[in-house]
C-alpha positions, -999 to +999 in steps of 0.1 A: -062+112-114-051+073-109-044+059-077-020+030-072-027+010-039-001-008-028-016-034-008+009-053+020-004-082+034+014-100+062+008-134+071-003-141+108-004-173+109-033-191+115-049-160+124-049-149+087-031-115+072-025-081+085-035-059+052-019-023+051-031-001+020-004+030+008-018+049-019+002+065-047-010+092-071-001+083-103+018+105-131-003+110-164+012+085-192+025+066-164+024+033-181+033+007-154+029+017-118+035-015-104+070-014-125+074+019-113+070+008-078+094-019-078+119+002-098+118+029-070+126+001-044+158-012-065+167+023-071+171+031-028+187-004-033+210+001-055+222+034-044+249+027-019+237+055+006+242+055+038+204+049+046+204+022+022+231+003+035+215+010+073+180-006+055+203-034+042+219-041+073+188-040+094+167-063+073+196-089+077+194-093+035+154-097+037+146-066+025+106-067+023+078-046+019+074-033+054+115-026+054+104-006+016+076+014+034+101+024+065+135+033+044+127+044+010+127+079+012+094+095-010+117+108-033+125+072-052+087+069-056+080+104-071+111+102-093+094+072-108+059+090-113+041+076-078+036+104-057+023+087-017-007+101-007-007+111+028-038+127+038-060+110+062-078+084+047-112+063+065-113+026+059-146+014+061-143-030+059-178-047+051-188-084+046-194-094+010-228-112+019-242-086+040-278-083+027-282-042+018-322-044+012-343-025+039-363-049+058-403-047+051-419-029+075-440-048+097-478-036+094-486-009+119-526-015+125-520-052+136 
């Protein structure tokens, strides 16, 4: 199986970026997932339902990422071959340079 992570990063400022990870299962064959992705969005977009004209009007014509992840209903995504994966996931964040080697250990008979 492939997974597609969409990764949403939202700017903070000075403080840096808020990072949110949504994982998609991708379809076998599925050529471009990041097409598919994006053609899932236009297609909510597009569709002139009543949820996607409530998305529209809410976003105030900004339409974004974080509006995507709220409206578009998870059947635009599978339709397009991404299906979200929504079982509990654990993040675990560590610093590149973080040295992994044990330390020696100190001589015991000193």
């Amino acid at each position: 199986m492939r997974i597609l992570n969409l990764i949403i990063q939202l700017r903070r400022g000075s403080d840096g970026y808020d990072t949110t990870v949504v994982p998609y299962a991708v379809r076998d064959g599925l050529e471009n997932p990041e097409a598919a992705l994006r053609a899932a969005v236009q297609d909510f977009l597009t569709s002139d339902t009543e949820e996607a004209r409530q998305a529209l009007d809410y976003s105030y014509g900004d339409f974004n990422w974080g509006d995507a992840m709220s409206f578009v209903p998870k059947f635009y995504f599978i339709g397009q071959g991404l299906t979200p994966i929504e079982e509990d996931s654990i993040d675990v964040i560590v610093v590149h340079d973080e040295m992994l080697e044990k330390p020696i250990a100190e001589d015991k008979d000193d």
